[in-house]
C-alpha positions as CSV (number, residue, x, y, z in Angstrom):
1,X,58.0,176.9,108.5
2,X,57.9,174.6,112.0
3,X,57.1,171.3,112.9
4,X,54.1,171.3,115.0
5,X,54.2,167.3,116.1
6,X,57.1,168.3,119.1
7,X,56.6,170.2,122.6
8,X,56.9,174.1,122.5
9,X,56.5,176.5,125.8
10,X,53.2,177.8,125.1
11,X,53.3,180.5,128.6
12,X,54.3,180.3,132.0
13,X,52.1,179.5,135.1
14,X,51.6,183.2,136.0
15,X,49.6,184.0,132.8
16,X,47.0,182.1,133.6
17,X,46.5,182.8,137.3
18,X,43.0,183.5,137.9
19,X,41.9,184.3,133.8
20,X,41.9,182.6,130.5
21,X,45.1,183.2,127.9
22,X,45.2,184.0,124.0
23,X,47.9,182.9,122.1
24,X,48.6,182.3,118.5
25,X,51.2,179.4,118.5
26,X,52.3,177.8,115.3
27,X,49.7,179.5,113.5
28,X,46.6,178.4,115.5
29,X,44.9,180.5,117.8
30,X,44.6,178.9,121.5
31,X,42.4,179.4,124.1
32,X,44.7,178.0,127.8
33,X,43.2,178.2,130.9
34,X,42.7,176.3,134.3
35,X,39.7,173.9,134.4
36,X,38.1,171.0,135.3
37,X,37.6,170.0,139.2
38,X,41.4,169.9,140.0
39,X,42.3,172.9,137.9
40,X,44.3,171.6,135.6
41,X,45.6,173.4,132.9
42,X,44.0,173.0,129.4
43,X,44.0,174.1,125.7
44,X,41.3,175.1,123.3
45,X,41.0,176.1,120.0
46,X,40.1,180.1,120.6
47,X,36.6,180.0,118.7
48,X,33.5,180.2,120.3
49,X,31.4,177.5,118.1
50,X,28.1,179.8,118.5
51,X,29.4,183.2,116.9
52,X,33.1,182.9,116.4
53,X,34.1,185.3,119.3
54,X,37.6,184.6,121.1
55,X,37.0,182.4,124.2
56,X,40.2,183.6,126.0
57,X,37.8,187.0,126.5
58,X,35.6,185.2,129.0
59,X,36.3,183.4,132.4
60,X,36.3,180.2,133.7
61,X,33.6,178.7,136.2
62,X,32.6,175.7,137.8
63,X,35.9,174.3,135.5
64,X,34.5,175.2,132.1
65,X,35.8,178.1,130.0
66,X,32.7,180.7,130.1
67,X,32.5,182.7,126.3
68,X,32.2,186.2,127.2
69,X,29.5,187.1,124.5
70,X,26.9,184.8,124.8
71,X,27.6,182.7,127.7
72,X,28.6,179.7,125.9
73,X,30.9,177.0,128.5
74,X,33.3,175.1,126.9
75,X,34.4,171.8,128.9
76,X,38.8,171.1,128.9
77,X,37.8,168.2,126.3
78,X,36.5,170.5,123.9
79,X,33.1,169.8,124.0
80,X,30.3,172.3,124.7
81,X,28.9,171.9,128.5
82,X,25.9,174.6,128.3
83,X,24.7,178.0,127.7
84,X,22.0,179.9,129.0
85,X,18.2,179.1,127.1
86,X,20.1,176.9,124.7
87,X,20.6,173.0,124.4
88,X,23.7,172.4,123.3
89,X,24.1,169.0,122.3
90,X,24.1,169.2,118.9
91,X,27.0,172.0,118.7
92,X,30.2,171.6,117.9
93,X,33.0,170.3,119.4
94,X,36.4,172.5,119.5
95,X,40.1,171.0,118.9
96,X,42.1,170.4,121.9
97,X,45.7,170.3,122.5
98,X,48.1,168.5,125.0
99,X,49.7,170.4,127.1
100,X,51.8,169.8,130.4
101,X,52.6,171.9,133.4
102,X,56.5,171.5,134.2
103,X,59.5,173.2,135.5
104,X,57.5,176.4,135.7
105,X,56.3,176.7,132.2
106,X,53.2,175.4,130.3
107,X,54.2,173.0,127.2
108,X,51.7,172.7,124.6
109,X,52.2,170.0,121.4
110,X,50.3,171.8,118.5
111,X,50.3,168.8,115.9
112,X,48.4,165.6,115.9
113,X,47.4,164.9,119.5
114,X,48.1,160.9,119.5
115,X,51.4,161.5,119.0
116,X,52.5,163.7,122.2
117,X,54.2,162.2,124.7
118,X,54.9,163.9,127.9
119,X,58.3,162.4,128.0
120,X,59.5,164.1,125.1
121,X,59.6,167.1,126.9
122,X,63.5,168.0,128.1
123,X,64.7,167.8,131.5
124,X,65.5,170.6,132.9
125,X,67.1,170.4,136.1
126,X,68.4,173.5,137.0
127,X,64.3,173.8,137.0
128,X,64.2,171.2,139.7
129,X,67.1,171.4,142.1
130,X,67.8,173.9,145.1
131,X,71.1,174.3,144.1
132,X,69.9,177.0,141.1
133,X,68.1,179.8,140.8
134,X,66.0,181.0,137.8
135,X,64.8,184.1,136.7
136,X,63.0,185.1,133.2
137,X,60.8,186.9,131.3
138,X,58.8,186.9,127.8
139,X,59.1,189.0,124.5
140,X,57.0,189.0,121.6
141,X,59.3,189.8,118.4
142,X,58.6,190.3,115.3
143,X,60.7,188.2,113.4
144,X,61.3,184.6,112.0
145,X,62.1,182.4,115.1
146,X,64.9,180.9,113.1
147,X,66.6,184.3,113.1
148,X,66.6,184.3,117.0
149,X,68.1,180.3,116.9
150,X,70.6,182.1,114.2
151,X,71.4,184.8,116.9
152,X,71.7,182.6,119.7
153,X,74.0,179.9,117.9
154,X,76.4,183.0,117.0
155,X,77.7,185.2,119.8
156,X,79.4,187.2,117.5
157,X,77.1,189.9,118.1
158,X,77.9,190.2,121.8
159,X,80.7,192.6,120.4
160,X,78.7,195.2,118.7
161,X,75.0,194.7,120.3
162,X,75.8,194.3,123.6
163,X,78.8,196.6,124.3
164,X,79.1,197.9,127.7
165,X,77.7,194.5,129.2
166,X,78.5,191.2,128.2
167,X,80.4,192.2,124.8
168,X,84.2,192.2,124.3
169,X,86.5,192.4,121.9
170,X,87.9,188.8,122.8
171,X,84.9,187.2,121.1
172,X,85.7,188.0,117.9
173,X,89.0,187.1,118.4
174,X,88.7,183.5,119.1
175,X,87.7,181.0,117.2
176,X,83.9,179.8,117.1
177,X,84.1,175.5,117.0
178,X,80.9,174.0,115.6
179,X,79.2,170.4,116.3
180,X,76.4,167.5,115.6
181,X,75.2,165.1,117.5
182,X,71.8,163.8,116.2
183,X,69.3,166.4,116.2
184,X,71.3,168.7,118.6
185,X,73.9,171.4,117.6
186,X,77.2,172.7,119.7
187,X,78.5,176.1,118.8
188,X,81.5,176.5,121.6
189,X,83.5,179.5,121.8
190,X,86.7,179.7,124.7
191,X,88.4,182.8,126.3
192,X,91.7,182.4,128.2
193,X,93.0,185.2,130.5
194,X,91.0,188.0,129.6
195,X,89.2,190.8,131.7
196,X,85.8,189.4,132.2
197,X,83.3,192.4,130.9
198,X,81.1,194.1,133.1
199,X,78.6,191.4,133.4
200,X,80.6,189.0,134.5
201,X,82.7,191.1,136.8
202,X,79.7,191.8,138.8
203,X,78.8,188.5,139.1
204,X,82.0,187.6,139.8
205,X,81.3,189.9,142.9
206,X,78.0,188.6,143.6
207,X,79.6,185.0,144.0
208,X,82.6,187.0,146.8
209,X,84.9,186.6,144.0
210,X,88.0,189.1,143.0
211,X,86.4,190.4,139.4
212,X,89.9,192.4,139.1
213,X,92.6,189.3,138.0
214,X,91.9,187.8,134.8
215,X,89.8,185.5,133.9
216,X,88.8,182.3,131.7
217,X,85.6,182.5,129.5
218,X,83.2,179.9,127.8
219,X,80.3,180.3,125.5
220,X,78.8,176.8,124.9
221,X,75.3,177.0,123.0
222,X,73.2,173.9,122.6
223,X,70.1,173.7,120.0
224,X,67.4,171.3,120.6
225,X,64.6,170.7,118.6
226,X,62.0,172.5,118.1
227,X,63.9,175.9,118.9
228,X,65.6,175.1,122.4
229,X,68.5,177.2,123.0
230,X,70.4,176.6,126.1
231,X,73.9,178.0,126.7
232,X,76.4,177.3,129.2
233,X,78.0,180.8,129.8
234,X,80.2,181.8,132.8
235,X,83.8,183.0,133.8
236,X,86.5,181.3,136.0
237,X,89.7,183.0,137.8
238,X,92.3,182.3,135.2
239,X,94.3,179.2,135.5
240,X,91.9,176.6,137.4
241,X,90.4,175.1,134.4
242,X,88.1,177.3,132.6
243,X,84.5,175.8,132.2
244,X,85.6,173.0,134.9
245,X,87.2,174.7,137.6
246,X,85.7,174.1,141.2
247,X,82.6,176.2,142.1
248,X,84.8,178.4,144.8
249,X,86.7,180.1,141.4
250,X,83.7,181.1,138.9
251,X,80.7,182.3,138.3
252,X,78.6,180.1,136.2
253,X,75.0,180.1,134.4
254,X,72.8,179.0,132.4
255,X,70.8,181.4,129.5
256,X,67.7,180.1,129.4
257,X,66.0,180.8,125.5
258,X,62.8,178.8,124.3
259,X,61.2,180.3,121.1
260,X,57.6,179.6,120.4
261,X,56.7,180.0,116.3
262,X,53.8,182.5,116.4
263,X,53.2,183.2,112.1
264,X,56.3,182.7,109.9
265,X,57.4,185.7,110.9
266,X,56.8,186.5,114.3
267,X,57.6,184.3,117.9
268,X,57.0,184.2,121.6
269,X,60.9,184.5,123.0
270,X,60.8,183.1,126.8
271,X,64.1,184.3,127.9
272,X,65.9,183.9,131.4
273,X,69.1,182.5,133.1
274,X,69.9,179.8,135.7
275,X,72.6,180.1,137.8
276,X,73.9,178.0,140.4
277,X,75.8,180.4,142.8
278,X,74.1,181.9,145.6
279,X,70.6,180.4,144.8
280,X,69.1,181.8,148.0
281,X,70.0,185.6,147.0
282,X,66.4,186.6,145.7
283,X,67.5,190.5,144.7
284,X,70.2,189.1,142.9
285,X,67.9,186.9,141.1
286,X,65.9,190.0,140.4
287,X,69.1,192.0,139.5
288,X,70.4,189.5,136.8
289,X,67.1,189.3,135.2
290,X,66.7,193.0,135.1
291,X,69.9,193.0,133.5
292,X,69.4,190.3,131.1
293,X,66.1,191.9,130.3
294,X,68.0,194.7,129.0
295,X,70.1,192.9,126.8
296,X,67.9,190.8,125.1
297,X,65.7,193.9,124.5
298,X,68.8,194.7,122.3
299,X,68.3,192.1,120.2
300,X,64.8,192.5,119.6
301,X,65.4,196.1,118.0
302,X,68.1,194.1,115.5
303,X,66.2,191.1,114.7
304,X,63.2,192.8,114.1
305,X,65.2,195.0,111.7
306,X,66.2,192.0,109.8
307,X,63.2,190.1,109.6
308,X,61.8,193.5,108.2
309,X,65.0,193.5,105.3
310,X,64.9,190.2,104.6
311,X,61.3,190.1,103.5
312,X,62.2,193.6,101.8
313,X,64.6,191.9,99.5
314,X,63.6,188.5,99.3
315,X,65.7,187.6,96.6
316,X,68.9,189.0,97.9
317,X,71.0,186.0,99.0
318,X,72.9,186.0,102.1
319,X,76.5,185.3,103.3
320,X,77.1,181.4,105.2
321,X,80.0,182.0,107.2
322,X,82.4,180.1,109.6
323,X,80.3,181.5,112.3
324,X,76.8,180.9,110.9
325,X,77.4,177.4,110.9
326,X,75.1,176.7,114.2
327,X,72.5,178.2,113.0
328,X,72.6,176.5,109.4
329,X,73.1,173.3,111.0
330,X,70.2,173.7,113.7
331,X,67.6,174.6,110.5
332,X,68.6,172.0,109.1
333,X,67.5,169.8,111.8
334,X,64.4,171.4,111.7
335,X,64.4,171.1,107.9
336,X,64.1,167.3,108.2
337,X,61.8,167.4,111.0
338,X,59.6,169.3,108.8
339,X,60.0,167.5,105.7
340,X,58.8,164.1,107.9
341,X,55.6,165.9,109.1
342,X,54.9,166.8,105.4
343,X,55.4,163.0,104.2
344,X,53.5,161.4,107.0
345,X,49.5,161.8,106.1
346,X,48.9,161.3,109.7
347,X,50.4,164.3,110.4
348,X,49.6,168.1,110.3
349,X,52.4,170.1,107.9
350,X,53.2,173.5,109.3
């Protein structure tokens, strides 16, 4: 289950660069592209009206989406502009979504169209600043995007998935604190005078910073609605305060997750990290993400494997623990967002 009526990252500028996109996102199938005079970005329903094939197969020209079976063009609102031999004034129209070009991705609102509004969408300004640097990638997994806000909410894992790299045994010995305010959720985990793991050591080189003195940790995740999951991670030269020391003793970054519903059982998982040390160093940009690339690759193996046990043994029930608590408190946010859509007849139910 997932609300539709909210803003989800539907791709990322780059994927629509000179061709039409297919995507399945919330359960509808979506033709995006650039159209219209200005090239704007829009989105379709992926259907060609005349014979049902996939619009995102064609091209775009003169600002209309092109079918690539029969010629059909499909205008940005929806409505069918020509095709070769054929009037087409009497066909019918497709549904069109919002969507909005920011902070280098493409947001799309999949429910009821009069009730988007742009300014709904988070601000994200390590998106926006020259102070940070980004870097990210997409996965396609196979699994309930609830079990990826579960994962991200609880870095308990980091211990046994991620060994070698940003796992330690310190995480699972310090206590995981758990928060709500409104519809967002604060799972917080601290780590005083430890050896930062191999991760962090190197990016406590990167930033000209001894990686060989101990060290203060912090894992802060934050859930937003729909499925936004932004954590504050970093290390700090022990002693000169942890998550607010000055800038000239840590290394400091922001992981980066949005997770785009696909079925009930499958997502789009737009991954990356901001940091805002050494902005201006492109290959370390590229180092970082080819290192978070790695890890989250990790995860896909395990979450996949869960998704595929839990629908295995649907009636097994399992364990809430202390540490679970982000993750049950972020679905049920999304529970009640949910349950609104489905009681509101103006609205579209997942």
């Amino acid at each position: 289950m997932f609300p539709k009526n909210t803003w989800y990252v539907a791709c990322t500028p780059d994927e629509i660069d000179g061709k039409p996109l297919g995507r399945k996102i919330c359960g509808e199938k979506v033709a995006i592209f650039r159209g219209g005079p200005e090239g704007k970005v829009a989105a379709v329903e992926d259907f060609c009206p005349h014979r049902g094939a996939a619009l995102s197969l064609g091209y775009v020209e003169h600002g209309n989406l092109v079918c690539g079976y029969h010629g059909l063009a499909m205008g940005c609102d929806g409505k069918p502009a020509s095709m070769p031999m054929q009037r087409v004034g009497g066909f019918p129209c497709n549904k069109t979504y919002p969507v909005v070009e920011r902070y280098g991705f493409i947001w799309i609102w999949p429910g009821d169209a009069a009730l988007a509004d742009d300014s709904l969408i988070p601000h994200l300004e390590w998106a926006v600043s020259p102070e940070w640097a980004y870097g990210g990638g997409l996965y396609h997994i196979n699994c309930d995007y609830r079990l990826m806000i579960d994962n991200l909410m609880d870095l308990t894992h980091e211990t046994y998935v991620h060994h070698g790299s940003i796992g330690q045994d310190e995480i699972d010995e310090s206590p995981v604190n758990t928060k709500v305010d409104g519809d967002h959720v604060y799972t917080s985990r601290y780590m005083d005078n430890i050896i930062a793991p191999p991760f962090w050591a190197a990016a406590l080189r990167a930033n000209g910073l001894d990686d060989t003195v101990h060290v203060d940790r912090w894992q802060v995740s934050r859930f937003s609605p729909p499925s936004h999951v932004l954590i504050d991670v970093g290390v700090a030269h022990a002693g000169h305060g942890g998550i607010d020391a000055p800038k000239e003793h840590k290394a400091a970054a922001i992981v980066v997750d949005f997770m785009t519903p696909e079925t009930e059982t499958s997502h789009w998982y737009f991954w990356g990290m901001a940091r805002n040390f050494k902005p201006e160093d492109k290959e370390l940009t590229k180092s970082i993400r080819e290192g978070q690339g790695h890890i989250f690759s990790q995860d896909l193996e395990v979450l996949e494997a869960q998704q595929r046990n839990v629908l295995d043994y649907p009636d097994r029930r399992l364990l809430m623990l202390n540490i679970d608590a982000g993750g049950v408190q972020s679905r049920r946010v999304l529970d009640r967002m949910i349950k609104e859509e489905q009681n509101n007849p103006a609205t579209e139910p997942a």
